[in-house]
LOZAMI-410051 format. One line per field, with one value per atom (N, C-alpha, C): atom name; x, y, z; chain; residue in three letters. Coordinates in Angstrom, 2 decimals. Atoms other than C-alpha are relative to their C-alpha. Layout:
<pases>
name [CA,...]
x [X,...]
y [Y,...]
z [Z,...]
chain [A,...]
resn [ALA,...]
</pases>
This chain:
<pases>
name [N,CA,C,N,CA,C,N,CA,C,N,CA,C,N,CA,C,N,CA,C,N,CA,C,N,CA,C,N,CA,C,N,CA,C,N,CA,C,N,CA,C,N,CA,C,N,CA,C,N,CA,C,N,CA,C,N,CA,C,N,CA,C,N,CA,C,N,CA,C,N,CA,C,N,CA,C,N,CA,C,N,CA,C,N,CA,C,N,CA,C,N,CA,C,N,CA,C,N,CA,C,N,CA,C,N,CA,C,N,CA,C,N,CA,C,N,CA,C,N,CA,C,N,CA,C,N,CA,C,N,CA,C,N,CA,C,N,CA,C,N,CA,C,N,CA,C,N,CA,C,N,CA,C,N,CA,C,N,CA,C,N,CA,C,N,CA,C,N,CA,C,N,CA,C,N,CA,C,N,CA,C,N,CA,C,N,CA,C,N,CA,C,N,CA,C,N,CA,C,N,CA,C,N,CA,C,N,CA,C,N,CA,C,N,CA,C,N,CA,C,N,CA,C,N,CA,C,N,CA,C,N,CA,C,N,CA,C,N,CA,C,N,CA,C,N,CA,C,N,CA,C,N,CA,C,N,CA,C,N,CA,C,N,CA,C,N,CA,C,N,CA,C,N,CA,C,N,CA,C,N,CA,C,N,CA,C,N,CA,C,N,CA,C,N,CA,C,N,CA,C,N,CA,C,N,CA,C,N,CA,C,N,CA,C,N,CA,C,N,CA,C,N,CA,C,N,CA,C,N,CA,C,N,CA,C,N,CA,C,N,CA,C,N,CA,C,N,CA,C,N,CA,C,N,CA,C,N,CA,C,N,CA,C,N,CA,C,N,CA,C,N,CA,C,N,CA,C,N,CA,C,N,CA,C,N,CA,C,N,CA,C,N,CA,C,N,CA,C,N,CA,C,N,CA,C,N,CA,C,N,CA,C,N,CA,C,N,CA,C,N,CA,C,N,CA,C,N,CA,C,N,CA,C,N,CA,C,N,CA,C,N,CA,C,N,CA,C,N,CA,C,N,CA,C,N,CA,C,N,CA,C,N,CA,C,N,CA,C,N,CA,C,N,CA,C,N,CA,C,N,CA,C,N,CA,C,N,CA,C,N,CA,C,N,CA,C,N,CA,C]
x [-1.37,-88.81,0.27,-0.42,-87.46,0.81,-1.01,-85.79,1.22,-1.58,-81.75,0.03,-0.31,-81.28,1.11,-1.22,-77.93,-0.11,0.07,-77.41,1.57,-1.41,-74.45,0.63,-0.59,-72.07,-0.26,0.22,-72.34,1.52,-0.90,-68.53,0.33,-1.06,-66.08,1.18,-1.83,-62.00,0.49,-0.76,-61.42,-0.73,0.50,-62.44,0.68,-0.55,-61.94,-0.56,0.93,-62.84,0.04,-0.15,-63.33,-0.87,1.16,-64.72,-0.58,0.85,-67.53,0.95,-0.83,-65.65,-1.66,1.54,-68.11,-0.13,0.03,-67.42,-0.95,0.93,-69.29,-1.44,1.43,-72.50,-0.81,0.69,-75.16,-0.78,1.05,-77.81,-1.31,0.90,-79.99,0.67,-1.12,-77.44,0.86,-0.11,-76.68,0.78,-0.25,-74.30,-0.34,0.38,-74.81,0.32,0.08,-75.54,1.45,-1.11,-72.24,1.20,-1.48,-69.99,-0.25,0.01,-71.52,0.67,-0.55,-69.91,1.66,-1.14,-66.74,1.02,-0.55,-66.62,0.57,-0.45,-66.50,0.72,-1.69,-63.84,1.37,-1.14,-61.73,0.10,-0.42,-62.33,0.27,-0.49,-61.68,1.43,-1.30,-58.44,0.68,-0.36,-57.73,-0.39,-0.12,-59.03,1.10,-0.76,-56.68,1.49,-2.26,-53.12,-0.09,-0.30,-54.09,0.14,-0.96,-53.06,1.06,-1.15,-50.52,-0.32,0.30,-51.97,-1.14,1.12,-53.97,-0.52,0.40,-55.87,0.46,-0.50,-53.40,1.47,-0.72,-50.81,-0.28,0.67,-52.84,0.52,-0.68,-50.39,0.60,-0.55,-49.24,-1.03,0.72,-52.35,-0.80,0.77,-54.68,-1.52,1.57,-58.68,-0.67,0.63,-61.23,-1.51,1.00,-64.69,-1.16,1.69,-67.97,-1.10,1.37,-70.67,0.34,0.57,-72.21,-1.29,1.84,-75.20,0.04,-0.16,-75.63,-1.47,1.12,-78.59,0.21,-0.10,-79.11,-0.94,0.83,-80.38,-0.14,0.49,-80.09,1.48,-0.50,-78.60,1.61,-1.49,-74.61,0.15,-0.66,-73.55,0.91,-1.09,-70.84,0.43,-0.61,-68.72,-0.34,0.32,-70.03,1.08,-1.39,-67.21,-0.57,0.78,-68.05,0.70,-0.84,-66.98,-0.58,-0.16,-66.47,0.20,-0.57,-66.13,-0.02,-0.16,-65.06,0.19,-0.18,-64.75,0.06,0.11,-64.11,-1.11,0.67,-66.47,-0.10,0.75,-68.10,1.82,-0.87,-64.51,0.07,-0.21,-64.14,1.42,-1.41,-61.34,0.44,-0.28,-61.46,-0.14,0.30,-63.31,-0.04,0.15,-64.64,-0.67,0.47,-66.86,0.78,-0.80,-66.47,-1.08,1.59,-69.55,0.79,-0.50,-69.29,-1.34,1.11,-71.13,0.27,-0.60,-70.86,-1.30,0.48,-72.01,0.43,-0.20,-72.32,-0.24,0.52,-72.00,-1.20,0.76,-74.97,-0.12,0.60,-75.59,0.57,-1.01,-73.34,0.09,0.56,-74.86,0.24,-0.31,-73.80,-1.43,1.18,-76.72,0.82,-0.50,-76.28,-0.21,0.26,-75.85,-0.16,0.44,-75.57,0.46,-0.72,-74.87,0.55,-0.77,-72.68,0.60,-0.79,-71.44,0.77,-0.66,-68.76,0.37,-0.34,-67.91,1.38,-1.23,-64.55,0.93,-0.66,-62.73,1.88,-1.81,-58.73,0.25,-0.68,-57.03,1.09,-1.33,-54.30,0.34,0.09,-53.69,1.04,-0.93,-50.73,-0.79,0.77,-52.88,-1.08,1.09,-55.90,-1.13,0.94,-57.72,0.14,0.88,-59.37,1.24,-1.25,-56.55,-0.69,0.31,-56.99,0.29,-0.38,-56.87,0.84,-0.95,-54.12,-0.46,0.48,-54.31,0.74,0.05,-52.45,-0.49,0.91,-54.52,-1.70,0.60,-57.28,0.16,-0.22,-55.69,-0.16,-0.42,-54.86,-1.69,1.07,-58.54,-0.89,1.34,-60.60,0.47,-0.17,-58.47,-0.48]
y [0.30,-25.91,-1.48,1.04,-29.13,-0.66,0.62,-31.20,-0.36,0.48,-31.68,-1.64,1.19,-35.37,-0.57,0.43,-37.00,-1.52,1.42,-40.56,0.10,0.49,-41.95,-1.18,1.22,-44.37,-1.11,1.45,-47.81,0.02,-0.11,-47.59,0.86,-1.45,-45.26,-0.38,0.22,-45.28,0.27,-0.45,-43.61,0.47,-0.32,-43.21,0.41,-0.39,-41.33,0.64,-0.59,-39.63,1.53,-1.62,-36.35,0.55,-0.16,-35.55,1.12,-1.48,-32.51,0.76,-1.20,-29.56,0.82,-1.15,-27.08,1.00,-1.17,-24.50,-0.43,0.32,-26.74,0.28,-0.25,-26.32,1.30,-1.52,-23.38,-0.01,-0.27,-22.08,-0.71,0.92,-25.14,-1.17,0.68,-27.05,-1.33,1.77,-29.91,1.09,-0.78,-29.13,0.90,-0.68,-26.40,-0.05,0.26,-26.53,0.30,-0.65,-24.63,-0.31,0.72,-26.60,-1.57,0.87,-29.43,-0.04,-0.38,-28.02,0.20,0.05,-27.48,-1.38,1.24,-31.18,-0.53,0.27,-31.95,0.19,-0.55,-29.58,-0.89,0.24,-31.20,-1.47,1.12,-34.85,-0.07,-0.48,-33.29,-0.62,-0.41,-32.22,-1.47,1.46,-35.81,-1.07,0.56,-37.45,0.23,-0.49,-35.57,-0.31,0.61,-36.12,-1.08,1.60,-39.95,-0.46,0.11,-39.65,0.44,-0.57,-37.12,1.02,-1.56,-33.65,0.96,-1.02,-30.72,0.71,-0.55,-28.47,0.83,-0.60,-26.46,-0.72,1.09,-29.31,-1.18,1.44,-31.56,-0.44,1.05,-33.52,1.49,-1.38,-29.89,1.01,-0.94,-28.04,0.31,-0.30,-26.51,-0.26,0.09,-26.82,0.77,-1.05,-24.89,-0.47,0.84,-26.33,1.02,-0.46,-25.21,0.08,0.18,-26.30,-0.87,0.96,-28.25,-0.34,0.18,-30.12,-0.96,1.25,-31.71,-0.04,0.51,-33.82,-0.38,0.67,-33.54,-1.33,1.04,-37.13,0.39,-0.18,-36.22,0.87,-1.77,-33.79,-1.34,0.01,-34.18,0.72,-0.19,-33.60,0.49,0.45,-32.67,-1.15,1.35,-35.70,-1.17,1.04,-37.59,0.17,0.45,-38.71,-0.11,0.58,-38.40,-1.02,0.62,-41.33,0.82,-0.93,-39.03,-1.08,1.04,-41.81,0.72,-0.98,-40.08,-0.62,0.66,-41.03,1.35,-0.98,-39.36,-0.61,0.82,-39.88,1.01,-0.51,-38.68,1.35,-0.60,-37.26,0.52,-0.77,-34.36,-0.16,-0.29,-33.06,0.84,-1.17,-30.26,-0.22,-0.13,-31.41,-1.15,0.52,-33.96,0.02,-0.07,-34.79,-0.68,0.92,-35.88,-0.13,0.79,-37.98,0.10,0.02,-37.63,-0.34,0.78,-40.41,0.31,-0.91,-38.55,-1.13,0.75,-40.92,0.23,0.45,-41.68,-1.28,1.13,-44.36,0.17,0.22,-45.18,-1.49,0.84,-47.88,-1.63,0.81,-50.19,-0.04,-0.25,-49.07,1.46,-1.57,-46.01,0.25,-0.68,-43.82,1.13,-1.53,-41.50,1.20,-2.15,-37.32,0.13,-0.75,-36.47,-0.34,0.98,-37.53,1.76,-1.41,-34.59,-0.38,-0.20,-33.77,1.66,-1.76,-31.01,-0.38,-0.02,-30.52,1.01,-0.64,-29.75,0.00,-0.92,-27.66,0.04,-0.21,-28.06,1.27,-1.64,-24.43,0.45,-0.61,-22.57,1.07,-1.30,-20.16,1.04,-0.66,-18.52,1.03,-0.57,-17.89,0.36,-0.29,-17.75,-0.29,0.89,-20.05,-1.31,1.98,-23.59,-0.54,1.01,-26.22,-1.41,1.47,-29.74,-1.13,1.16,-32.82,-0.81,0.92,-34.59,-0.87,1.64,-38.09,-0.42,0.77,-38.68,-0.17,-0.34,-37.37,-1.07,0.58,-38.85,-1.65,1.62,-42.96,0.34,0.70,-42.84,0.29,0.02,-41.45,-1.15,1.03,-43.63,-1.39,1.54,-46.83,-0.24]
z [0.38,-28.15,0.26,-0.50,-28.36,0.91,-1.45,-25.75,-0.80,0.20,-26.49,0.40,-0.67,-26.76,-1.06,0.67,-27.22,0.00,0.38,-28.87,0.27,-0.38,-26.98,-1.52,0.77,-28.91,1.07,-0.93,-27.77,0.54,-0.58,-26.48,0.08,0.40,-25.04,0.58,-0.34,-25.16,1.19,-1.30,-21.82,1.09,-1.48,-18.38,0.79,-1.22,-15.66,1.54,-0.85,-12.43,0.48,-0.22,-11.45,1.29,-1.68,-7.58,-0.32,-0.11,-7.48,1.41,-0.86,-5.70,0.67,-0.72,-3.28,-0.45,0.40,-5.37,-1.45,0.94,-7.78,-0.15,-0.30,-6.06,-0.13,0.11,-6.65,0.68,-1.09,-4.76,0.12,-0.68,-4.75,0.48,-0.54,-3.41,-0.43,1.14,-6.09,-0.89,0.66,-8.68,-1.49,1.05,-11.30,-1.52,1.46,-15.21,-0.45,0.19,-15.39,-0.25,-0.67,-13.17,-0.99,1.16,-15.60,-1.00,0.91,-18.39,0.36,-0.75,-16.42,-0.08,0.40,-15.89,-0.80,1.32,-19.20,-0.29,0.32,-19.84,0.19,-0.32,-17.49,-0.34,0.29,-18.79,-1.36,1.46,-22.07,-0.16,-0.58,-20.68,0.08,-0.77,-19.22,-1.32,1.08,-22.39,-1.25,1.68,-25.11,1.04,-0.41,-22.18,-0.12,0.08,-22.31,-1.46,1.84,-26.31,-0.16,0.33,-25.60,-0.64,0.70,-26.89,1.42,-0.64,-25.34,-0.84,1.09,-27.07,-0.48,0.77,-27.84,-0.85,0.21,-28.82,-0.40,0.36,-31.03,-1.41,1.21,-33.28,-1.02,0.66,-34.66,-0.47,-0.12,-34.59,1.46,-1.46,-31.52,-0.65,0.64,-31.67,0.99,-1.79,-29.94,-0.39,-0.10,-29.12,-0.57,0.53,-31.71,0.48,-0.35,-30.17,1.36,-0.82,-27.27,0.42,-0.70,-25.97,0.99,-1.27,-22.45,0.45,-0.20,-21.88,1.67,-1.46,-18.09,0.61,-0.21,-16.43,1.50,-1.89,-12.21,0.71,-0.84,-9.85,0.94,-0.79,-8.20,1.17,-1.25,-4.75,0.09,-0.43,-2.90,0.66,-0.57,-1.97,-1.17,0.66,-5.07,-0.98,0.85,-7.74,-1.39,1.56,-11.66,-0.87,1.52,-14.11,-0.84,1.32,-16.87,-1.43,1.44,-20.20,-1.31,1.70,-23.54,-1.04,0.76,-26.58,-1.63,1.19,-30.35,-1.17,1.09,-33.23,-1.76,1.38,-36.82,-0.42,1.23,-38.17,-1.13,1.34,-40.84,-0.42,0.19,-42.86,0.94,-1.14,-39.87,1.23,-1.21,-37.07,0.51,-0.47,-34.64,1.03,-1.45,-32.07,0.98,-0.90,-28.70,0.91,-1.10,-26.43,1.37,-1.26,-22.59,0.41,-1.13,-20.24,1.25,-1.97,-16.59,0.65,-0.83,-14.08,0.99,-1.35,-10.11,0.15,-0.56,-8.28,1.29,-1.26,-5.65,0.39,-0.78,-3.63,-0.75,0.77,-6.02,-1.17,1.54,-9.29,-0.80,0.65,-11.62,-0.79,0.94,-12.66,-0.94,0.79,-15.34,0.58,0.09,-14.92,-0.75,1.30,-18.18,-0.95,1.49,-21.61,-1.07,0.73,-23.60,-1.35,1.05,-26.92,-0.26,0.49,-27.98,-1.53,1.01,-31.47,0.00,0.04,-31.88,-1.69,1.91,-35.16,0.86,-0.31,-35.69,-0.03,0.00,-35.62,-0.24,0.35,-36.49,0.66,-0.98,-33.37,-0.72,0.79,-35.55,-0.96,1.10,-38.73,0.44,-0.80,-36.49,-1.42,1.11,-39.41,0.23,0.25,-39.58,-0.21,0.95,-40.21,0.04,-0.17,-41.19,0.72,-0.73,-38.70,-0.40,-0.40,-37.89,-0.77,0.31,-39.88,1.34,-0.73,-36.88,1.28,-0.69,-34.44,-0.10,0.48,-35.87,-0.12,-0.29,-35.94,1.68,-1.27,-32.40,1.02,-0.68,-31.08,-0.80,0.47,-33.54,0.48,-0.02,-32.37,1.49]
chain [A,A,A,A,A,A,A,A,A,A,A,A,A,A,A,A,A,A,A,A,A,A,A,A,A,A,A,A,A,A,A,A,A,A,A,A,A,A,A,A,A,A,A,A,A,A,A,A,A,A,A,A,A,A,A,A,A,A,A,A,A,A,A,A,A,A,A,A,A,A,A,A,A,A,A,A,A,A,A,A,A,A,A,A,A,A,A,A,A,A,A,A,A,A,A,A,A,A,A,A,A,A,A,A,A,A,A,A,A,A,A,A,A,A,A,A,A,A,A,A,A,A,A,A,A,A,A,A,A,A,A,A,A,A,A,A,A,A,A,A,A,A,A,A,A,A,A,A,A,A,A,A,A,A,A,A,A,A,A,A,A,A,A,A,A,A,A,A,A,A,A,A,A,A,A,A,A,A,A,A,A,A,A,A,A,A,A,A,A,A,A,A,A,A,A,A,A,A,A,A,A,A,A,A,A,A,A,A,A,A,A,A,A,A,A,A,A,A,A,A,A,A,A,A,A,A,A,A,A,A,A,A,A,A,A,A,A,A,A,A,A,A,A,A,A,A,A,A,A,A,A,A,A,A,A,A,A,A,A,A,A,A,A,A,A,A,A,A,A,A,A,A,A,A,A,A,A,A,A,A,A,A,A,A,A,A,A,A,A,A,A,A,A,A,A,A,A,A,A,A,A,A,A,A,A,A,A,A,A,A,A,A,A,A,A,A,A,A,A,A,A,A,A,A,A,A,A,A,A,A,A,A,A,A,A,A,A,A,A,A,A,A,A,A,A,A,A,A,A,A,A,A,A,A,A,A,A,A,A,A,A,A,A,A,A,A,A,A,A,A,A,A,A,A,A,A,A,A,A,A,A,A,A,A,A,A,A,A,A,A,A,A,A,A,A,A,A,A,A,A,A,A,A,A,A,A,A,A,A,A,A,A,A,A,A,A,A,A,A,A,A,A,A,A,A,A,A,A,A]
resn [UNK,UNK,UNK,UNK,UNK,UNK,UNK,UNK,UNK,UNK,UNK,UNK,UNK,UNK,UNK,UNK,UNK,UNK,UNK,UNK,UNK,UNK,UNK,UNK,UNK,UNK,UNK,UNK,UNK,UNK,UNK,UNK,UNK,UNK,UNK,UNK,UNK,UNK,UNK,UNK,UNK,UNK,UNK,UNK,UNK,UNK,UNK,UNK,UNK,UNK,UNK,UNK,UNK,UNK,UNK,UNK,UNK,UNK,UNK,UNK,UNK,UNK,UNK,UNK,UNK,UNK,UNK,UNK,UNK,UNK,UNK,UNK,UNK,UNK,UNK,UNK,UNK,UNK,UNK,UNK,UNK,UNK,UNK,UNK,UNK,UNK,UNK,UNK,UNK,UNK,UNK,UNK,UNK,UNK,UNK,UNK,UNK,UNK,UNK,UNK,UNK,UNK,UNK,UNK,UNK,UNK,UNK,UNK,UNK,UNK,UNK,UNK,UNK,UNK,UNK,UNK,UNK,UNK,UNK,UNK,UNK,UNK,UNK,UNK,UNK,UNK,UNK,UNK,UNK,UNK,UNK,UNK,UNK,UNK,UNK,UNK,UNK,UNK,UNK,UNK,UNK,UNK,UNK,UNK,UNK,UNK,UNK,UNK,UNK,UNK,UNK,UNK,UNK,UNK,UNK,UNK,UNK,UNK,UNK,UNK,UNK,UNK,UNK,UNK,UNK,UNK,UNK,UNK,UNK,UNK,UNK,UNK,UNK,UNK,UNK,UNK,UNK,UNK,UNK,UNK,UNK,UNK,UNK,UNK,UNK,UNK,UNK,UNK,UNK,UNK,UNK,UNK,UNK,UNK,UNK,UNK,UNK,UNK,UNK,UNK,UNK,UNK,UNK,UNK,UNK,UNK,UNK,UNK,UNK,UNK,UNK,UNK,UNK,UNK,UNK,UNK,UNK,UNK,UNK,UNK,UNK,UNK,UNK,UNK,UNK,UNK,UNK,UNK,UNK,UNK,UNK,UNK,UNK,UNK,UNK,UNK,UNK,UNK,UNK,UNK,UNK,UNK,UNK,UNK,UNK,UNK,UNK,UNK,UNK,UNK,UNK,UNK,UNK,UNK,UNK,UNK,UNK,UNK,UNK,UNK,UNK,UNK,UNK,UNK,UNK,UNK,UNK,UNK,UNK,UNK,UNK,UNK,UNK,UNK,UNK,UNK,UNK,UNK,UNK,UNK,UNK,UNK,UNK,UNK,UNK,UNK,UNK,UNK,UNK,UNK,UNK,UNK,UNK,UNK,UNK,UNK,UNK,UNK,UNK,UNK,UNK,UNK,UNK,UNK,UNK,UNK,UNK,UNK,UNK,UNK,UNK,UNK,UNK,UNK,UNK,UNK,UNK,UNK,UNK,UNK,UNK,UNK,UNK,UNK,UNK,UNK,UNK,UNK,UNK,UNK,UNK,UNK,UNK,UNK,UNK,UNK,UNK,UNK,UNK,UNK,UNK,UNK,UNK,UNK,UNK,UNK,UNK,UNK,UNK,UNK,UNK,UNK,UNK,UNK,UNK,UNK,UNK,UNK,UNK,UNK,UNK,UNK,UNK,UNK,UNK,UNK,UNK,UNK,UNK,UNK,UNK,UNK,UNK,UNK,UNK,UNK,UNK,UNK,UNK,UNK,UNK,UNK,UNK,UNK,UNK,UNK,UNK,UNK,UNK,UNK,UNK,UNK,UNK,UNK,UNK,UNK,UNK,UNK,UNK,UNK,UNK,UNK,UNK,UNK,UNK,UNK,UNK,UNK,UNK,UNK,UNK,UNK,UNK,UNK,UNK,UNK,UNK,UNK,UNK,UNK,UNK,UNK,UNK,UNK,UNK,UNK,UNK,UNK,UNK]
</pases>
């Protein structure tokens, strides 16, 4: 099988941080593939309020996430802090991705954790069908 490998963008619009919790950790004591995915979530979360939407409040539609792929680079602690950096890219009439650079700091230098993509579809929780993206949804992440 092939190895999952994600091609970051060369920039991203937003940063933030997000501390590893102990409930993050699994039974080899670093945190788990899981709580990885978790992360993401929550710099999701923290990426879509610094536009002013959530995913169920996005410019007059909701979206719910298709796919994902997280390219793990090295293992998280407790007590270690993730820059989470997000960014939107490759825009449909429906969907959108979204790249996530999760980093630590050590010793004065950020190594990578993991490099992530979600693919995210607009929605219609009402009709419970596909809707089309925001044009204005869409200006304010691509700027």
């Amino acid at each position: 099988m092939a190895r999952i490998k994600i091609d970051l963008p060369a920039a991203f619009s937003f940063s933030t941080s997000i501390p590893v919790r102990i409930t993050d950790l699994n039974y080899g004591g670093h945190v788990g593939n899981d709580a990885v995915l978790s992360i993401i979530h929550e710099a999701r979360m923290k990426f879509l309020a610094h536009y002013g939407y959530s995913e169920i409040q996005f410019a007059g539609v909701g979206m719910i996430m298709s796919d994902v792929g997280i390219e793990f680079k090295s293992e998280l602690f407790y007590g270690d802090t993730v820059i989470a950096s997000v960014t939107a890219a490759a825009f449909s009439k429906v969907s959108f991705e979204l790249y996530y650079l999760l980093e630590k700091e050590s010793s004065g230098k950020k190594i990578a954790v993991a490099f992530a993509k979600t693919g995210m579809i607009c929605y219609d929780y009402e009709k419970k069908k596909i809707a089309a993206l925001p044009e204005e949804a869409r200006e304010k992440l691509s700027g």
